[in-house]
N, C-alpha and C positions, 0 to 999 in steps of 0.2 A: 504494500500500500504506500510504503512511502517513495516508493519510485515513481508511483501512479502520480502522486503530489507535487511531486520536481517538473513530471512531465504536464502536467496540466499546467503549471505557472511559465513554462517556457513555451512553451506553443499551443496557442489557442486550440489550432485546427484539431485538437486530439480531444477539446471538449463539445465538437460536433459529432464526433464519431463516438463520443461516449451517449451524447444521447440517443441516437439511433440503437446503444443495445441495451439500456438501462434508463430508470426516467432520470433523469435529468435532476431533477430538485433532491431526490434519494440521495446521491451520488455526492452529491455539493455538502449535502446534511452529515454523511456521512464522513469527507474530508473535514467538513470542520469540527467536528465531532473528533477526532483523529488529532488534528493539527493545537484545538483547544484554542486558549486567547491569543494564539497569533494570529496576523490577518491573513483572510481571504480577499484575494481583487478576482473578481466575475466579470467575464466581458459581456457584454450585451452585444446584440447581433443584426435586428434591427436598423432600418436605413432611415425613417424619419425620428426626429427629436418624441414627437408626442409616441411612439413607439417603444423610443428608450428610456423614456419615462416609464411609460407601464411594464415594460420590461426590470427595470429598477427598483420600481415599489415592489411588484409580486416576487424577486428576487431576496428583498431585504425583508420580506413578509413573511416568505415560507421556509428561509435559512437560518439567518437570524440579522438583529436588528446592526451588527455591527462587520457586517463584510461592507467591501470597498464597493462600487460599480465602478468596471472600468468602459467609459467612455470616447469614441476617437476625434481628435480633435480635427472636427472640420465644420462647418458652417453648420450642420444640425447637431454636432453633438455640441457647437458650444450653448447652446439655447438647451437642453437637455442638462447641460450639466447646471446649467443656472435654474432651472426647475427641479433637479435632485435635491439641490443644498436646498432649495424655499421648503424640501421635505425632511430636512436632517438625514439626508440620505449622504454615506460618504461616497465621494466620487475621486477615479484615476484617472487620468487625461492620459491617452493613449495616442500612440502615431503621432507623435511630434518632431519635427526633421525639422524645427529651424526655431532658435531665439523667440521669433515673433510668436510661432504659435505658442510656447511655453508661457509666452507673457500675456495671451490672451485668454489661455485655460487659468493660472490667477487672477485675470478679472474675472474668469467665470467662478470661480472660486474654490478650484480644485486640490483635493488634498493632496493630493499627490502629482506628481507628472514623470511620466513613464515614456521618454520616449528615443530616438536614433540622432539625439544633436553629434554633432562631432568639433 
């Protein structure tokens, strides 16, 4: 299981292929359940903001209240991430490849930023 844990926080794609063989929200309950109070960041999948919003809520709903949602930064996910935080929802800004976008996931108000600056 804890290989399963490395591999899901390193590449997304292997937590699409998990829900195809197992539900999805079990699998999540179960690593954080495993992992304990460290954090979990969940990516949401979703291409509209009002999407990753609902994706967001029912994530921090049915998991629990203190995993991350990770968000990509791009034009819907920064309105997304600024609708997470108005719900105490924590949020990771994802896919950022330059200064500006990092500095535009802090005005949206993200907790974290995760992303390929170099």
């Amino acid at each position: 299981m804890k290989r399963l844990v490395s591999d899901l926080r390193r590449y997304d794609h292997l937590t699409i292929l998990s829900r195809e063989k197992m539900d999805f929200y079990k699998l999540l309950s179960a690593i954080k359940n495993l992992i304990g109070e460290k954090q979990l960041h969940v990516q949401v999948t979703a291409d509209s903001w009002e999407e990753m919003v609902r994706e967001g809520v029912s994530l921090k709903n049915s998991i629990d209240p203190d995993i991350l949602i990770k968000v990509p930064s791009n034009y819907h996910g920064y309105r997304a991430m600024k609708e997470l935080k108005g719900k105490n929802i924590n949020v990771t800004a994802t896919v950022v490849y330059s200064p500006e976008q990092a500095y535009i996931d802090a005005l949206a108000n993200a907790d974290y930023c995760g992303g390929l600056l170099q």
